[in-house]
N, C-alpha and C positions, 0 to 999 in steps of 0.2 A: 370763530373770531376773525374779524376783517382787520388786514394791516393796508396801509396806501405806502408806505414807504417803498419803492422803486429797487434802491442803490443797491443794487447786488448785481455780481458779477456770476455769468456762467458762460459756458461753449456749446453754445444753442446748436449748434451744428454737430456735435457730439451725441445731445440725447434726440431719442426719438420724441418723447411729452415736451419741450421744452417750457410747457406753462407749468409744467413741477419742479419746485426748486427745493433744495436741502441749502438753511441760511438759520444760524444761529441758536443750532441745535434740535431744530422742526423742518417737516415735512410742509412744505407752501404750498398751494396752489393760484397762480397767477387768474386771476376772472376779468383779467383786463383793467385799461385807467378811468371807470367809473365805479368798479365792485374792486379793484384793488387785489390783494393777497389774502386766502384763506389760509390758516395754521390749518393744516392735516393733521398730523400727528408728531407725537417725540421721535427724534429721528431713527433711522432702521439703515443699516447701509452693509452694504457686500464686501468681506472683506477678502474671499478669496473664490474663486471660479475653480470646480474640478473636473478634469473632463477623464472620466475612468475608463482607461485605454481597452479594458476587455469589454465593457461593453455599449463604448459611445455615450453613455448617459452623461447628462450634468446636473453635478449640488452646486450649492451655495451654501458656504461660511457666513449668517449675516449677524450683527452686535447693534446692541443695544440698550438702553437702559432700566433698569426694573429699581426704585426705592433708592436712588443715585448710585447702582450696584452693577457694573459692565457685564452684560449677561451677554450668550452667543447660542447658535443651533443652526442646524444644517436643514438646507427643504431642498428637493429637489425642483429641477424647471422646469415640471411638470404642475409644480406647486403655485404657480403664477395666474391662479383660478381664484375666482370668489370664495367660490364653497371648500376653498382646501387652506388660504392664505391665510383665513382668520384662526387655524389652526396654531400658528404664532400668539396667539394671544396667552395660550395655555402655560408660556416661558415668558410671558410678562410684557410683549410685545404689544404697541397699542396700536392695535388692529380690531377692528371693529366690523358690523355691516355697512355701518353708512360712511366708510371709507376704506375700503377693500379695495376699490376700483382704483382712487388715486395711489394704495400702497405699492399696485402689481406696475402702475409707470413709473412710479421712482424706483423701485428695484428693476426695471428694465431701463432704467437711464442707468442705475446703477451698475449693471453689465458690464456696459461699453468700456468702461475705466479698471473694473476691477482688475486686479492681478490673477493670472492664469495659470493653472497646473493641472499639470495628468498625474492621475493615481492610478494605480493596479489593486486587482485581489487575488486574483490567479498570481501564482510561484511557479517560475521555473521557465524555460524556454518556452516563445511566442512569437511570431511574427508580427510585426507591424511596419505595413504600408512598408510590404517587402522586404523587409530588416529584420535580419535574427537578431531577437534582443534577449534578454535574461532577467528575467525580474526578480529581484532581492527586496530587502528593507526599501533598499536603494536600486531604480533596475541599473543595467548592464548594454548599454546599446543607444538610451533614449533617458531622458532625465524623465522621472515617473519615483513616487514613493509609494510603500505599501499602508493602506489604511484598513489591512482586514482584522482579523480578532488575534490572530497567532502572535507570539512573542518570538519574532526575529530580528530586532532593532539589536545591531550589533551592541555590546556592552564591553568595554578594557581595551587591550587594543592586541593586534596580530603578536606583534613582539613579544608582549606576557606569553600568549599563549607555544607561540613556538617556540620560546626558551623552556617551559616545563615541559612541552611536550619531549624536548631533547632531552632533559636532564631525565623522566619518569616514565618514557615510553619507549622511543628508542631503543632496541637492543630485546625488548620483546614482541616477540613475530606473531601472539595473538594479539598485543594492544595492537599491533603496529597495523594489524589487520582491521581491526576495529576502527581505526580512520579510513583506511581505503573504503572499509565500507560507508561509512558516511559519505565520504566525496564522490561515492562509485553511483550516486542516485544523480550527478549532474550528469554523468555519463552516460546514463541510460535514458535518463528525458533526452538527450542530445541524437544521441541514435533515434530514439522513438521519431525523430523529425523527419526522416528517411526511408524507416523500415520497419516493419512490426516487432516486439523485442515483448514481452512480457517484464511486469514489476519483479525486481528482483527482490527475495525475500527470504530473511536470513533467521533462523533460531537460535540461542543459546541459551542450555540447560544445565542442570547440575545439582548438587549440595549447594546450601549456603554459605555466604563467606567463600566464594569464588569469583567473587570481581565482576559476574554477567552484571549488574544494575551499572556498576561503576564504566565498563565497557559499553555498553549501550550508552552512555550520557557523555561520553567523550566521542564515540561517532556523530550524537548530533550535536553539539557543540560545533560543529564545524560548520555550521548554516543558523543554528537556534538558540533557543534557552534550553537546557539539557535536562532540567526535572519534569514533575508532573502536578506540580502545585500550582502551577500559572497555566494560563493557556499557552503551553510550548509548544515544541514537536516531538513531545515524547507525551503517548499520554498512558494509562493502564487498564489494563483489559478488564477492568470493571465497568468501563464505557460500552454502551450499544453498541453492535455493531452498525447500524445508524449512525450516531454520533462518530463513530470512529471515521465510516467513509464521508460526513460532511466533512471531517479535515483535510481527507484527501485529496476529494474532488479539485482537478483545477492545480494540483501540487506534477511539476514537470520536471521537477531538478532537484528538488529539497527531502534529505534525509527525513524517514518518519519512524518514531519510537514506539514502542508498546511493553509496557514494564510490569512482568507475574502476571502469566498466565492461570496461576492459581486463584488472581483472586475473580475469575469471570465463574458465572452458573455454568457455561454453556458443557454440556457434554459431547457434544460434535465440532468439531473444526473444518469437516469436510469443503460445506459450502463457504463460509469463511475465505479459507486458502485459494482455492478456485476465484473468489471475486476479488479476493485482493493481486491476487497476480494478472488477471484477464484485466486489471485496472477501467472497470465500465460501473456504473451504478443500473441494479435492476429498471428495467421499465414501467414504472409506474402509469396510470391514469391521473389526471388532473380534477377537477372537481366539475368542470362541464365532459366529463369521461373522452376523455380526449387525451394519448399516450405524450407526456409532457418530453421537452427534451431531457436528456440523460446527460451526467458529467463523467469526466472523464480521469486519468492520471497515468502516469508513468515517472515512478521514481523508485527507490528503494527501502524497503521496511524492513525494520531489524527489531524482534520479539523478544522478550526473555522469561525464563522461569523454571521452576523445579521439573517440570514433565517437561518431556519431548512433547513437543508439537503435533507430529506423527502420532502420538501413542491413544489421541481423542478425534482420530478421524478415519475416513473408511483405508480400507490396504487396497489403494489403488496408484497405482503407477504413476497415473497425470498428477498425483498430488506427490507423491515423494520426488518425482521431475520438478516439482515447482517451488518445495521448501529445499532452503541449504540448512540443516543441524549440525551445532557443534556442540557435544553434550560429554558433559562429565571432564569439565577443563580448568584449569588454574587458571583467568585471566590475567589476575595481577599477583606479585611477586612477594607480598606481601602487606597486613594491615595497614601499616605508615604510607607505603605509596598508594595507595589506596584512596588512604584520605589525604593523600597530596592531588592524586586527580581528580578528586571530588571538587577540592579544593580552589585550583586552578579552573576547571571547565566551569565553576558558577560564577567567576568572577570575570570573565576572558571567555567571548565565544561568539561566533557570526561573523566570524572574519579569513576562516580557511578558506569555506566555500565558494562565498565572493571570487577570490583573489584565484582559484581553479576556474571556473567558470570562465571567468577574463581569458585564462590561457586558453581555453578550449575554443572559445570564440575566434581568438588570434589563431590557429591554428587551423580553423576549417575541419569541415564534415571529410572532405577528403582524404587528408591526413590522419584525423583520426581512427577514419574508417580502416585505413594501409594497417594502422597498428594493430586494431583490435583483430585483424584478418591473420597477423603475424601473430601474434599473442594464441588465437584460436588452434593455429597450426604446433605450435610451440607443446602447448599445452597437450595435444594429440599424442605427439612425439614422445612425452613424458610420461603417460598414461603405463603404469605398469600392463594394465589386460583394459582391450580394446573389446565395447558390447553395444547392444545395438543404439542404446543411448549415449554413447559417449559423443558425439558429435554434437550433440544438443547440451550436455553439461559442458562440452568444453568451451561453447558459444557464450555462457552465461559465465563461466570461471576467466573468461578472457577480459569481458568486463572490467572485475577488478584489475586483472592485472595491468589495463592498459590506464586503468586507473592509475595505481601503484608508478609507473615509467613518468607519467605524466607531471604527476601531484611532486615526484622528484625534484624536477627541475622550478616548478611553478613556485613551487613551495620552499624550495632548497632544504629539505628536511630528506636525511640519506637515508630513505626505508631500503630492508633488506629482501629485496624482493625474490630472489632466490628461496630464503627463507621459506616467505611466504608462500610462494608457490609449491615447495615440498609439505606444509602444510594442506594445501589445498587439496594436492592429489591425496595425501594421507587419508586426509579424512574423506575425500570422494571414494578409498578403493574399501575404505572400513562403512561407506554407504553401498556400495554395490550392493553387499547379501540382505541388503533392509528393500533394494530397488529389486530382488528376484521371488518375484509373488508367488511363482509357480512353487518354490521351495517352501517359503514361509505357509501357504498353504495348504503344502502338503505335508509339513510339520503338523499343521492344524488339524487336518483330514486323521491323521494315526494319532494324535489325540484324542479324539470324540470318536472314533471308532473303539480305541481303548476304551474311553468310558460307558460306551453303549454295545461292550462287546456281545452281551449276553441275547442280543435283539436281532443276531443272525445268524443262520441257520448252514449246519456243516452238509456240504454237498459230495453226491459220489456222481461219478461216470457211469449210465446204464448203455452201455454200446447198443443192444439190441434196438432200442429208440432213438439213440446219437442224439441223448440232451442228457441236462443237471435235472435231479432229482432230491430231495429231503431225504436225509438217512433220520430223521425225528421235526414234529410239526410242534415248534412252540406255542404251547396253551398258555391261553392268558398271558399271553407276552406279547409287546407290538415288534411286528418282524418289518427290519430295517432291507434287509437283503440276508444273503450268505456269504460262502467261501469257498474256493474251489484251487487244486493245484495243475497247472498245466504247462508243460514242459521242465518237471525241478522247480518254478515258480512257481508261491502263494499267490492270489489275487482277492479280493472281497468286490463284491459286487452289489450294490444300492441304487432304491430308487430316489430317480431322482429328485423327487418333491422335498423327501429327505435330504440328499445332497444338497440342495439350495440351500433350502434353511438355515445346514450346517456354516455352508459358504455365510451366508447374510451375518448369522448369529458372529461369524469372526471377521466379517467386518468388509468382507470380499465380495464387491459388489457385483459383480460381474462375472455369476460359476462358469461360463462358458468361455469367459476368456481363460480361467485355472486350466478346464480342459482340455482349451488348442494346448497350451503353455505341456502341460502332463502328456499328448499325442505324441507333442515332436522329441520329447526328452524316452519316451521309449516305457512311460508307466500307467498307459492303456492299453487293454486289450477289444478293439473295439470291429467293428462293420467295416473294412473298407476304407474311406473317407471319411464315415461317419462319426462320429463320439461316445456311439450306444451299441449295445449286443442287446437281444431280446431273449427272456431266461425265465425259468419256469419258477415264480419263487417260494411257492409250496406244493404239496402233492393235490395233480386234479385241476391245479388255477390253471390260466392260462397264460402264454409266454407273454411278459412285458420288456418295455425297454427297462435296461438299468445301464449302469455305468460301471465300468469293469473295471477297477484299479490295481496295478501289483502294491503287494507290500513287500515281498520279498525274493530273492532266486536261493539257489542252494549254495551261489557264489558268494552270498551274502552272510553266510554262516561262519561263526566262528570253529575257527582249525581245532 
């Protein structure tokens, strides 16, 4: 359709097309004063420009009409192609082939005017154009909102929630812990900015009807929506692990949930624990087989459920260093408060985090650093028995607490950090004997040798040839090793294909670290440096290695 009518006004110097005009609810095209105005199309216009601060990209908000019905949808400005733009047609947009070309100039006149905003999808501390900033619902630093899937749009307001927290948390020192843990994940994205810090990553188990669901949904509260029914920051280990690290990825400061551990298949936690606290996503290949970039995180995770965490993953060190357990504990005081902070944290939540975050920012890396350095030392001091890990829990227990100092004043909410901290150590010195493998191992070892007792062979001393000998060769029986006494001490001695096994079967990945652990404690009897004696394990075979262990001395004997 050809219009001659002229009289319209525009700021030709504004757009780049200025023979396309938007006039009276259509898209025009000027063909000059002999061909006049061509109607393009019903009009299509920009209503908001977003430039997504993590990764420089821009959408476009654009509106339009379908059946006189205000419809909208996002394309990106990538999308300013023939062959992609007509893809608006599918949302009622009239965009066609034989006008695609004039649609991508009026949406590029439309640019220049639209209103502009930066969005985020990554959480948590980031730099932009040199500026520590904090990205929240709302960032911290740089005006930027979140447009990702997560529900952290603050809901109620601070006040609700710090009036209940006073009246229903306050005065107990595991809820009270249960927020520092939530606020303790801006702390640790904040350090991550600096230094390498591993996800901090916390357990709590028990009976039911002890408050862990209720205590996990009031740590994230303090940044999120605290259930698991919406896309929160809590979700439950019925999730992939997949699905669970897409929520992480990109999470630098923000509290993350994971609610019953019973109700996941998985029989292993090993790998699990290890990726969630190294905060990396494995490396994949991309689909032209090309290693795609990996995401990343540093925040804090707080799990819950009927088992210990520990109890479905291998007995190894790096992984008991890396989960904090707090099992078989009363979080709340009872049913009715119970469902008072159920209560409070779905209605009131997204607005602690915030409001620390700010302080931390105002306060500098410097400062905070002094603390947690003081915090670290403090913490040492306090340590009933000092082992060779203490240094590295007390790096991760300082965390909280400089948490706890902090979130005091930010917050003006009077946690009892003394408390807390008698807590901490408590439960770090009743985790020691779960951190000493060499022992729990060798619990193990005189288990399964009780049970496989019949499968090795009593030895005597033949001087004349100065070796062990069979005093009886078990028929039809598989011979594991023997026994022998030397010096007033018992010893059993096993090979070792056997001894792995044993090892693997309980869960101990690594038999040769049991038997550095067993050498320097004084319950091998071994070569030298070595970790093996080589021993005749029937009559006529020849000497193999085995491995020599004491069971017992004659000190050992009851009086």
């Amino acid at each position: 359709m050809t219009d001659t009518y002229h009289d319209y006004s525009q700021e030709a110097d504004n757009d780049f097309y200025p023979e396309i005009i938007l006039k009276d609810g259509f898209i025009w095209e000027d063909r000059g004063e002999k061909k006049g105005l061509l109607k393009v199309a019903k009009a299509i216009q920009i209503i908001a420009v977003h430039e997504n601060m993590d990764t420089g990209e821009l959408s476009f908000t654009v509106t339009f009409e379908y059946n006189d019905r205000p419809k909208e949808a996002t394309l990106s400005r990538a999308d300013f192609q023939r062959n992609k733009i007509i893809e608006l047609a599918k949302f009622g947009a009239d965009v066609y082939e034989h006008n695609a070309t004039q649609i991508i100039k009026h949406l590029r006149n439309e640019e220049t005017s639209a209103p502009q905003y930066k969005v985020h999808q990554k959480l948590g501390w980031d730099m932009y154009d040199d500026q520590l900033v904090f990205k929240h619902y709302n960032a911290i630093g740089i005006k930027s909102t979140y447009n990702g899937p997560l529900a952290i749009q603050p809901k109620g307001s601070y006040e609700d929630w710090k009036q209940a927290v006073e009246q229903w948390v306050l005065g107990n020192k595991n809820l009270e812990l249960a927020i520092l843990i939530g606020l303790s994940s801006a702390v640790v994205g904040f350090i991550s900015m600096w230094t390498k810090i591993d996800t901090l990553f916390f357990h709590i188990y028990g009976n039911s009807s002890q408050g862990k669901t209720t205590a996990t949904s009031l740590a994230i509260s303090t940044f999120g929506y605290p259930e698991t029914n919406q896309t929160g920051l809590m979700q439950t280990w019925m999730a992939t692990q997949n699905a669970i690290i897409g929520n992480l990825v990109g999470n630098f400061g923000l509290i993350f949930g994971l609610d019953e551990i019973s109700m996941s298949d998985r029989n292993d936690f090993s790998n699990t624990v290890y990726q969630f606290a190294m905060g990396k996503e494995k490396g994949r290949l991309n689909k032209e087989a090309q290693l795609r970039q990996t995401g990343g995180w540093s925040t804090t995770i707080l799990s819950n459920g009927e088992l210990a965490l520990t109890s479905k993953t291998n007995q190894n060190t790096g992984i008991l260093m890396r989960v904090f357990e707090f099992g078989n504990t009363s979080w709340t005081k009872d049913a009715k408060s119970a469902d008072k902070i159920k209560e409070f944290v779905a209605r009131n939540y997204g607005h602690a985090g915030p409001l620390f975050a700010s302080e931390l920012l105002k306060m500098g890396q410097l400062q905070v650093a002094r603390k947690w350095k003081e915090w670290k030392q403090r913490i040492l001091d306090t340590m009933p028995e000092h082992g060779h890990f203490s240094p590295r829990i007390a790096f991760k227990l300082a965390v909280l607490m400089v948490t706890g100092e902090i979130a005091r004043d930010a917050l003006q909410l009077n946690f009892d950090l003394d408390a807390i901290l008698n807590l901490l150590i408590e439960n770090e010195s009743n985790a020691n004997d779960e951190r000493d493998l060499g022992a729990k191992a060798f619990d193990y070892f005189c288990e399964q040798y009780t049970k496989h007792r019949s499968s090795f062979n009593e030895l005597k001393y033949t001087k004349t040839k100065n070796q062990f000998k069979s005093e009886f060769i078990l028929e039809n029986r598989l011979v594991f090793g023997g026994t022998y006494r030397k010096n007033g001490e018992e010893f059993v001695y096993i090979l070792p294909s056997v001894f792995h096994q044993w090892m693997n079967d309980g869960g101990f990945s690594d038999p040769k670290i049991i038997l550095k652990d067993w050498k320097v404690k004084g319950y091998l009897d071994s070569e030298g440096d070595r970790l093996y004696r080589k021993r005749i394990v029937n009559d006529d075979s020849v000497p193999t290695k085995v491995y020599c262990i004491k069971l017992s001395s004659e000190d050992d004997s009851p009086a």
